[in-house]
BAGU-332824 format. One record per residue (C-alpha): residue in one letter; x, y, z; residue number from 0. Coordinates in Angstrom, 3 decimals. Layout:
BEGIN
NODE  code        c1        c2        c3  pos
NODE     A         X         Y         Z  NUM
...
! end
This chain:
BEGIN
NODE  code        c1        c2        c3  pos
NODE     X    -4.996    -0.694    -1.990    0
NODE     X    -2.526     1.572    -3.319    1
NODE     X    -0.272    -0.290    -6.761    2
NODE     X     2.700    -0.939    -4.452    3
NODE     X     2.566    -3.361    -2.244    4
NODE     X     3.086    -2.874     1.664    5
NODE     X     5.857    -5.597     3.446    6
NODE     X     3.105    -5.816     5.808    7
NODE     X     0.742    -7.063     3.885    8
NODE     X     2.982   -10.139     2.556    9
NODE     X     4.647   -10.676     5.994   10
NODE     X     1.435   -12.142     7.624   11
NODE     X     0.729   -15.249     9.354   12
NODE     X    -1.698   -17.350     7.422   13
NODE     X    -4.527   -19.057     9.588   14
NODE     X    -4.134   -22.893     9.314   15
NODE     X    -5.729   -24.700     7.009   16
NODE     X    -8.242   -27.551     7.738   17
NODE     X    -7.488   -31.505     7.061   18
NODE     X    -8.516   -33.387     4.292   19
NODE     X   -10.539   -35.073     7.026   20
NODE     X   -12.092   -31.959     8.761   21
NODE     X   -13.166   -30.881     5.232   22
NODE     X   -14.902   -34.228     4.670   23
NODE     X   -16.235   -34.115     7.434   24
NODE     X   -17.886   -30.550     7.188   25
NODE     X   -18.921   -31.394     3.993   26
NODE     X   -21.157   -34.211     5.895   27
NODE     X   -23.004   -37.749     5.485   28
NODE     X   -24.577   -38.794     2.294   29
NODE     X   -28.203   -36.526     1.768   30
NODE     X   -26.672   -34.145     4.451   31
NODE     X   -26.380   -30.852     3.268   32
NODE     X   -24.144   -28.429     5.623   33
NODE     X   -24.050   -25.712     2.874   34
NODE     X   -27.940   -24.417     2.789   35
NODE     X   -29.469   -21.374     1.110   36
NODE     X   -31.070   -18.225     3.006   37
NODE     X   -32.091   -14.506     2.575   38
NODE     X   -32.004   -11.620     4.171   39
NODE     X   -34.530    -9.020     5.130   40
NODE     X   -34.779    -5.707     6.976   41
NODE     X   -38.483    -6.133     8.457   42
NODE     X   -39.970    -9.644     9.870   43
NODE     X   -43.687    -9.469     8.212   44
NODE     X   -45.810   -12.109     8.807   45
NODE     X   -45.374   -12.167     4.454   46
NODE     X   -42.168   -12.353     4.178   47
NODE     X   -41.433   -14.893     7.294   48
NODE     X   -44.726   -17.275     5.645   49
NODE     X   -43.221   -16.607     2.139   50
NODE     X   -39.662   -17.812     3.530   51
NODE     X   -41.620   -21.251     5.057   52
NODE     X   -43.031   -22.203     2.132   53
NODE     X   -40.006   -21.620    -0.380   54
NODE     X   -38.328   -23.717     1.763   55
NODE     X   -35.869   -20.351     2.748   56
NODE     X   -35.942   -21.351     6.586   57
NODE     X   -32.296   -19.694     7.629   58
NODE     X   -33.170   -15.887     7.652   59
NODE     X   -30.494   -13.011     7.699   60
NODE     X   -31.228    -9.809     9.052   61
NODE     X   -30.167    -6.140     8.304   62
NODE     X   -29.334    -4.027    10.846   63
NODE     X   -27.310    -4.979    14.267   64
NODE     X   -25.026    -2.396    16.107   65
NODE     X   -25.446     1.015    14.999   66
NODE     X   -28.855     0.877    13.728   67
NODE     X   -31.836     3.162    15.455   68
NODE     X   -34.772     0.739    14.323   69
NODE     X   -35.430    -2.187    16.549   70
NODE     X   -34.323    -5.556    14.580   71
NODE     X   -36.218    -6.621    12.107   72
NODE     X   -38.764    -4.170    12.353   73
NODE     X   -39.101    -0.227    10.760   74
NODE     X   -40.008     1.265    14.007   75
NODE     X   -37.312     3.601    16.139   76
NODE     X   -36.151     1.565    19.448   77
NODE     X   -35.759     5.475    20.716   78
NODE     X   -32.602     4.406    23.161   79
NODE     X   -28.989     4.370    22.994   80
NODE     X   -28.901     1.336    21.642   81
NODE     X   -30.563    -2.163    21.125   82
NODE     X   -30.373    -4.914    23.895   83
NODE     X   -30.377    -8.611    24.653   84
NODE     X   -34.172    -8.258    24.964   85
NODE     X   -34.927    -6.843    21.580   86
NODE     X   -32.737    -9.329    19.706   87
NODE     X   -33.746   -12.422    21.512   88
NODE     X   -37.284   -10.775    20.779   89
NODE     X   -36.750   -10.708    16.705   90
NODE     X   -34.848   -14.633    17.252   91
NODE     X   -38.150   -16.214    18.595   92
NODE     X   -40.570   -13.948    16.209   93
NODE     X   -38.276   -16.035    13.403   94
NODE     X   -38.530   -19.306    15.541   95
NODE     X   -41.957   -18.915    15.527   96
NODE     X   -42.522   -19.770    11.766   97
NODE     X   -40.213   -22.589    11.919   98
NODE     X   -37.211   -20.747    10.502   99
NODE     X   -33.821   -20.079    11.934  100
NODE     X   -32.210   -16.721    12.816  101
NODE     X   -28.738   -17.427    11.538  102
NODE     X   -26.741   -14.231    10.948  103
NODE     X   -27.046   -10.124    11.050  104
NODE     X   -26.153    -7.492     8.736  105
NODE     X   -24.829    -4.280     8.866  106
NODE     X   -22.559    -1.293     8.492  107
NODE     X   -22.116     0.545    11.601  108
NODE     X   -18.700     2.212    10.220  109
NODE     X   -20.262     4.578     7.467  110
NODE     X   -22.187     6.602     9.927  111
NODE     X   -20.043     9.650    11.300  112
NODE     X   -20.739     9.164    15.252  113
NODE     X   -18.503     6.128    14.682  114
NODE     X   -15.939     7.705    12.492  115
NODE     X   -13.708     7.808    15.619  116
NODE     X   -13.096     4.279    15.443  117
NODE     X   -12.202     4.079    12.078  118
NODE     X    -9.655     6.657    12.266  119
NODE     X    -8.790     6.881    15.518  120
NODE     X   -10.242     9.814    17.177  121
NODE     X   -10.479    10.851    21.250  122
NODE     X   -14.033     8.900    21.457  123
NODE     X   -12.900     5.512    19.923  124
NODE     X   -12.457     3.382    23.226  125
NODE     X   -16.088     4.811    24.326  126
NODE     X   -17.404     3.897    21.062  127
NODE     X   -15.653     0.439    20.651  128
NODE     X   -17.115    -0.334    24.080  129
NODE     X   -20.656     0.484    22.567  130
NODE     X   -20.533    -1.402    20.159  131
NODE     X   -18.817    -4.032    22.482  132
NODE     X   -21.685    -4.126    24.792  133
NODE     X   -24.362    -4.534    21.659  134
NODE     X   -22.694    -7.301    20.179  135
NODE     X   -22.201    -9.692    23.491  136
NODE     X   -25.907    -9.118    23.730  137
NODE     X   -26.614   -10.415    20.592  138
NODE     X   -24.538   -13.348    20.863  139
NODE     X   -26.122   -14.188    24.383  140
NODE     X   -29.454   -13.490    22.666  141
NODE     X   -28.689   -16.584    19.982  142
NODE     X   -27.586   -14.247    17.139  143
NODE     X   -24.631   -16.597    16.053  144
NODE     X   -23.034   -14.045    13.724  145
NODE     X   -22.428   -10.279    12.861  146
NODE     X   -21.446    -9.196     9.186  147
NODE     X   -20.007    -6.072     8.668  148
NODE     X   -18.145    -3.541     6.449  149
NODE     X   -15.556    -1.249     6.960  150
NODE     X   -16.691     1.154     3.943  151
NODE     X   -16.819     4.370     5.878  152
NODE     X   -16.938     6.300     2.336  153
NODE     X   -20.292     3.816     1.857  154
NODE     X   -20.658     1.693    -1.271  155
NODE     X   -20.405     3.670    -4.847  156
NODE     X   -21.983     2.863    -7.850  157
NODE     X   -21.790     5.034   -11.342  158
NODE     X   -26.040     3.724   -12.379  159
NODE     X   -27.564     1.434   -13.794  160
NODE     X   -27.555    -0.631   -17.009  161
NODE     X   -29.959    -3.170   -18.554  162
NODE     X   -29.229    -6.397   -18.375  163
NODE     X   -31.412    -9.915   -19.767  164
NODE     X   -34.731    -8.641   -21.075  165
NODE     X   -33.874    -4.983   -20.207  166
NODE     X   -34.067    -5.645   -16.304  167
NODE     X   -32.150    -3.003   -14.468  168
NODE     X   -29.036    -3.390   -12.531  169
NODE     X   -26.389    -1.594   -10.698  170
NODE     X   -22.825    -0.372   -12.976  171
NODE     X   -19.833     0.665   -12.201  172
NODE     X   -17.311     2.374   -14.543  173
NODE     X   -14.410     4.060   -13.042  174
NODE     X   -13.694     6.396   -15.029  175
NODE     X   -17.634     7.546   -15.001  176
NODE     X   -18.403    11.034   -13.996  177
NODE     X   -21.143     9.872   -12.522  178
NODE     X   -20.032     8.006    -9.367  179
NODE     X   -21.356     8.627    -6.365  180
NODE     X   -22.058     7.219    -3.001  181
NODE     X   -25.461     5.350    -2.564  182
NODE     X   -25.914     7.090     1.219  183
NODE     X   -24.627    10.868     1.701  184
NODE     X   -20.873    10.601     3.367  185
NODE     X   -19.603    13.628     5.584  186
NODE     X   -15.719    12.508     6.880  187
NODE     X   -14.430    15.386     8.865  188
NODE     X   -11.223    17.579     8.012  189
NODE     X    -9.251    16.803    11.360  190
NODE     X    -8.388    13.349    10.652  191
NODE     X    -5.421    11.636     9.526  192
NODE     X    -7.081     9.547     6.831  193
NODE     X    -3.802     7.700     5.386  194
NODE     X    -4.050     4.131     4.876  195
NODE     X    -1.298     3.368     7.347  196
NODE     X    -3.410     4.853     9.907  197
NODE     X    -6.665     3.290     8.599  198
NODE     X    -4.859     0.013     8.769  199
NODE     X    -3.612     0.785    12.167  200
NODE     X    -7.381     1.518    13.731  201
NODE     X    -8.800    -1.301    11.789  202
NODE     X    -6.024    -3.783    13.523  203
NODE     X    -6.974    -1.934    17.221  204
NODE     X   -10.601    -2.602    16.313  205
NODE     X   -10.405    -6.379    15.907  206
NODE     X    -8.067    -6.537    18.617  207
NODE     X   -10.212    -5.172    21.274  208
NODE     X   -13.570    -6.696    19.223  209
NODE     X   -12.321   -10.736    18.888  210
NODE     X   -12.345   -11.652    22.424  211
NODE     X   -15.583    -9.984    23.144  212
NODE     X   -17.364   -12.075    20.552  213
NODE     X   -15.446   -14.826    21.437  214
NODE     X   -16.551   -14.869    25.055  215
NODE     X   -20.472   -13.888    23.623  216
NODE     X   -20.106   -16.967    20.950  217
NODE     X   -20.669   -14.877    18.406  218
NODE     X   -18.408   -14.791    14.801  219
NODE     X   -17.774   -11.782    13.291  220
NODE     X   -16.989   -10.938     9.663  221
NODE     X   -15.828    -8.277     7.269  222
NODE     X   -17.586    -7.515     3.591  223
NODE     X   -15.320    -5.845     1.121  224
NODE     X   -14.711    -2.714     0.074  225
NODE     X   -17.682    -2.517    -3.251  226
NODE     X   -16.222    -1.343    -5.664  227
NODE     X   -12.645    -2.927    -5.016  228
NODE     X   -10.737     0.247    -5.795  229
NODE     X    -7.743     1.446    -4.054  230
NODE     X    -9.767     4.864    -2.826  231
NODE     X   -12.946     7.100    -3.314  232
NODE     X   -13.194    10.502    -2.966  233
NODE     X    -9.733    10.931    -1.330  234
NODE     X   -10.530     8.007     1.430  235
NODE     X    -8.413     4.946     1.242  236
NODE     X   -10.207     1.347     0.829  237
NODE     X    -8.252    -0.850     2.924  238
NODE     X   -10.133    -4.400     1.767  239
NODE     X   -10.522    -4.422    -2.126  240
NODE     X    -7.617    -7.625    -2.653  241
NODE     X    -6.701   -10.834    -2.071  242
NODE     X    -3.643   -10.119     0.167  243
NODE     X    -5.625    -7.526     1.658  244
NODE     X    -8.138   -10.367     3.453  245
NODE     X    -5.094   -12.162     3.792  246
NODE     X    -3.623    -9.363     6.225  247
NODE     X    -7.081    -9.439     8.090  248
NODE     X    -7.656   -12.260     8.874  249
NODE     X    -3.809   -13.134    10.769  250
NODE     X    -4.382    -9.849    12.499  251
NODE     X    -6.305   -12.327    15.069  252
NODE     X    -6.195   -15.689    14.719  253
NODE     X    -9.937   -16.879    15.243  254
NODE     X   -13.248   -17.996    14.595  255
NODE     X   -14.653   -14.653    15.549  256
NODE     X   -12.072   -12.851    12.804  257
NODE     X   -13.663   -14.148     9.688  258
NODE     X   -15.104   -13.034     6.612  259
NODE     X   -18.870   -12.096     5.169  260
NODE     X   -17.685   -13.393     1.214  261
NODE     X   -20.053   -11.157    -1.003  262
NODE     X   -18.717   -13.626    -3.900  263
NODE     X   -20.596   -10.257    -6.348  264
NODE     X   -17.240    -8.288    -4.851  265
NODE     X   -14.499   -10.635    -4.349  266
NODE     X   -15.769   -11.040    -8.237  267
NODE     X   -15.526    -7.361    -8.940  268
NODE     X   -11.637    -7.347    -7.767  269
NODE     X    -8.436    -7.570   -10.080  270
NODE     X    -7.725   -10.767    -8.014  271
NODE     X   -10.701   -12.681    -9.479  272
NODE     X    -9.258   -12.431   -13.392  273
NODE     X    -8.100   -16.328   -14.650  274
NODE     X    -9.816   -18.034   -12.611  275
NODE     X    -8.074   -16.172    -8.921  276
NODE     X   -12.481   -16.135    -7.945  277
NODE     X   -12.220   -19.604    -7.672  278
NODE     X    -8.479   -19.670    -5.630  279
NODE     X    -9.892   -17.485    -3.185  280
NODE     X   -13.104   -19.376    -2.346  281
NODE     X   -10.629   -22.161    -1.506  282
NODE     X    -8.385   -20.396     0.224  283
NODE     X   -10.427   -18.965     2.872  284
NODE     X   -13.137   -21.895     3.098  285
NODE     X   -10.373   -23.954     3.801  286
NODE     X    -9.678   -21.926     6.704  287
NODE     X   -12.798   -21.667     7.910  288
NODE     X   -12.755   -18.253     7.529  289
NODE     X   -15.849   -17.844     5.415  290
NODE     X   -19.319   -17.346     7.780  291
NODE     X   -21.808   -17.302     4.687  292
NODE     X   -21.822   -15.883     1.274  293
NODE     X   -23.495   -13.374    -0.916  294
NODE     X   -23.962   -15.825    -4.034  295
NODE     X   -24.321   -13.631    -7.029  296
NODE     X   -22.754   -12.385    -9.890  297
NODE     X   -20.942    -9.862   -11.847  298
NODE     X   -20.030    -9.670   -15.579  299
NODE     X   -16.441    -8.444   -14.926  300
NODE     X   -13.763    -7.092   -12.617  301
NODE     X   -12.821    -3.272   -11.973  302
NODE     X   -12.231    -0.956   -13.667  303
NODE     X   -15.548    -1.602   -14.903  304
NODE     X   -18.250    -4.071   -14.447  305
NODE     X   -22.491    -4.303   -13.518  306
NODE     X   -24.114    -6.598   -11.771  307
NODE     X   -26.090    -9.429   -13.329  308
NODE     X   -29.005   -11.947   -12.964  309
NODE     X   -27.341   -15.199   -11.183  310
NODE     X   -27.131   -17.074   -14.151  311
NODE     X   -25.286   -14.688   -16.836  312
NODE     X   -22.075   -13.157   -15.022  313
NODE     X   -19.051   -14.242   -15.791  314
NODE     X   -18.246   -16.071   -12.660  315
NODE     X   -19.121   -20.295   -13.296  316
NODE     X   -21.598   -20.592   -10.356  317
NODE     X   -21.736   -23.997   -10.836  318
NODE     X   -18.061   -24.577   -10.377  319
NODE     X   -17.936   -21.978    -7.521  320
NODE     X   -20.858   -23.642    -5.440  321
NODE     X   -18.140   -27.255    -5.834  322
NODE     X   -15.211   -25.370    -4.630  323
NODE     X   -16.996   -24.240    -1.376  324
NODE     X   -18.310   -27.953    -1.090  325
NODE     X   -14.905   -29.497    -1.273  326
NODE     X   -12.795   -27.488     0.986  327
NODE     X   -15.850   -28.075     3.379  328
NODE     X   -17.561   -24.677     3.588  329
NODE     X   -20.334   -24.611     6.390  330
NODE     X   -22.740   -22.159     6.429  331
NODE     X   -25.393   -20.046     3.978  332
NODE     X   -25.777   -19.205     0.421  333
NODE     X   -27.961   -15.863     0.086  334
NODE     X   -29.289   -14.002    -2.565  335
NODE     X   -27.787   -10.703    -3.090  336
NODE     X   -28.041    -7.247    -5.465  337
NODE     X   -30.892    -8.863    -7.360  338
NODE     X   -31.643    -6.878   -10.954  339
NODE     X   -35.041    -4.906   -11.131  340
NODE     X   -37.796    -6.950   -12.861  341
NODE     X   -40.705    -5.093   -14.746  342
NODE     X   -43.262    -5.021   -12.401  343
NODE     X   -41.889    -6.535    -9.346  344
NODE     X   -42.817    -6.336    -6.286  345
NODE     X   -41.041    -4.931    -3.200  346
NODE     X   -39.107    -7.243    -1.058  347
NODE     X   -38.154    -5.806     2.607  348
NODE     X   -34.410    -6.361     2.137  349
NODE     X   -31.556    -5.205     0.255  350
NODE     X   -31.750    -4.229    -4.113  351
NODE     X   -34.559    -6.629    -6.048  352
NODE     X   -38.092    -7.525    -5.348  353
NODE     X   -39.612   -10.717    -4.813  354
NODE     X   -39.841   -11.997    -8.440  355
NODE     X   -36.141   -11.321    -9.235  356
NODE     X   -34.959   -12.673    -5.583  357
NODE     X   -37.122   -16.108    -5.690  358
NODE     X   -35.435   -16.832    -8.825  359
NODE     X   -32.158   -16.286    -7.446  360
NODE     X   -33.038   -18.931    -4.864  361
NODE     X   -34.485   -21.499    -6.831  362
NODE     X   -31.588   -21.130    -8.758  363
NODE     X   -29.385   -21.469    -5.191  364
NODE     X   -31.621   -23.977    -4.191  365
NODE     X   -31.352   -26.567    -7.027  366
NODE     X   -27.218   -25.600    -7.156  367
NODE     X   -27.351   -26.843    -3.808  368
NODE     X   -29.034   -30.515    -4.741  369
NODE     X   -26.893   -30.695    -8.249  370
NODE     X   -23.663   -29.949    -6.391  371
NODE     X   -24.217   -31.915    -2.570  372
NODE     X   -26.796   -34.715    -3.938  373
NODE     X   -28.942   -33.414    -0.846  374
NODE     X   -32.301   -32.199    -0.993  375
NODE     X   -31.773   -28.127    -0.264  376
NODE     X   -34.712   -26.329     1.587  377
! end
């Protein structure tokens, strides 16, 4: 977001807030926990779905979802236009088949170019938005109960990595690095009108035409912000990098299926998070029920320059965090996210980390979850 503020973007119409009794009750019965822990993986091996069973991680998340040219949960091309009910009710029961629950999708169908056209309004977006229509009323009949998404169509940047505890490796950003750079190649073409007045306007036309879709498929869909929170990179605008920025998003529709995926790592990273605004906005949008899980790690500052950390040494209170979700009645999953590189780790088939660094991030979720709900987590 640019310095100066749009009237827009404080002339919105805040979602209601939930009761003190709706929050109680979402926050459930004594030894009830609503608020549970999960992961989330790009391939369904038999190790990683056994693995999941006996850590007690039995709400999976999957990467991919609309957009993608691998079948779900699997490395291997679906070689068609795009996936169907079929292949995602497919994945679901693979997952249901170990006893674990398919609870959410991942992905980021915006940075690739064929869908550029949405994003900035070009002669294919209705085609396109009716894709991506079609893909994600399948996977809400197919039991997928929500989509995550960004709306980075520049991708996410980082400027390398650091060492952090021990001299594990993780992810920095410094803006005023000459080394930033995207983490996938970006190609944006010359012809269109990339202001953030008209990225604001396709973005609005988007969940307009996308919220009654998903409501009618019973599926929720969400928005990740912009990582790093900065107000543009490489001459593209990023539209969601601010408190009053999710604010505008989520009164451009009023409803469940306009909601947010909270990477708490970059709601951490933004200028809003300083004094103690991390903790505001937690309440803020749990309260609304506009919160469909969260990526539950850490950061040891806000922009212009921070790195990631291990889940116990950023600056965020994760303790305090996890209480503020519990009392304004958050329902829904805590995953592990961006975990730092361990010496000799192995790989983990899902986002940054390997298995060493990311089962300590969820015992660590895990035993938040007991100290915070007095429920037994897993």
């Amino acid at each position: 977001m640019s310095g100066k503020k749009s009237k827009i973007l404080v002339n919105y119409a805040a979602p209601a807030r939930r009761t003190h009794t709706e929050c109680e009750t979402a926050r459930g019965s004594a030894g009830i926990i609503n608020m549970k822990n999960a992961w989330a993986i790009r391939i369904a091996t038999d190790e990683v779905l056994i693995t999941s069973a006996q850590l007690g991680v039995k709400d999976i998340i999957f990467y991919g979802g609309p957009g993608s040219a691998l079948l779900p949960g699997t490395n291997e091309p679906h070689g068609k236009g795009r996936n169907t009910y079929d292949d995602y009710a497919a994945l679901r029961e693979r997952v249901e088949s170990f006893g674990l629950n398919l609870v959410a999708c991942e992905g980021g169908f915006i940075a690739e170019q064929k869908f550029h056209d949405i994003a900035f309004g070009g002669p294919k977006r209705d085609e396109l938005v009716k894709e991506l229509a079609g893909e994600i009323a399948d996977m809400g009949r197919a039991g997928i109960p929500i989509l995550g998404y960004h709306w980075m169509v520049a991708s996410v940047w980082r400027a390398g990595n650091t060492q952090v505890r021990g001299g594990a490796e993780a992810t920095l950003w410094d803006s005023d690095s000459r080394d930033k750079k995207p983490i996938q190649q970006i190609g944006i073409a010359g012809h269109y009108d990339i202001s953030q007045e008209n990225m604001w306007n396709c973005l609005e036309y988007w969940i307009r035409a996308i919220t009654p879709i998903a409501e009618e498929a019973g599926i929720r869909l969400g928005i990740h912000p912009d990582d790093p929170p900065v107000p543009e990179l490489d001459g593209i605008p990023r539209l969601l990098g601010s408190f009053d920025a999710y604010k505008r998003l989520v009164s451009i529709v009023d409803s469940p299926a306009n909601a947010i995926e909270f990477c708490q790592g970059t709601f951490s990273e933004m200028a809003d998070a300083a004094d103690d605004g991390i903790y505001e906005m937690i309440r803020y949008f749990t309260e609304r029920n506009k919160i469909l899980y969260v990526h539950f790690r850490n950061v040891s500052g806000t922009i212009p320059k921070f790195n990631e950390e291990f889940i116990n040494t950023g600056y965020v209170d994760m303790k305090r965090a996890m209480e503020t979700y519990n009392a304004a009645g958050f329902e829904g999953v805590f995953m592990d996210d961006h975990c730092p590189l361990i010496t000799g780790d192995t790989d983990f088939p899902g986002n940054w980390g390997g298995y060493r660094s990311r089962i300590f991030a969820q015992g660590y979720i895990q035993a938040m979850l007991e100290a915070v709900t007095g429920g037994r987590a897993g």
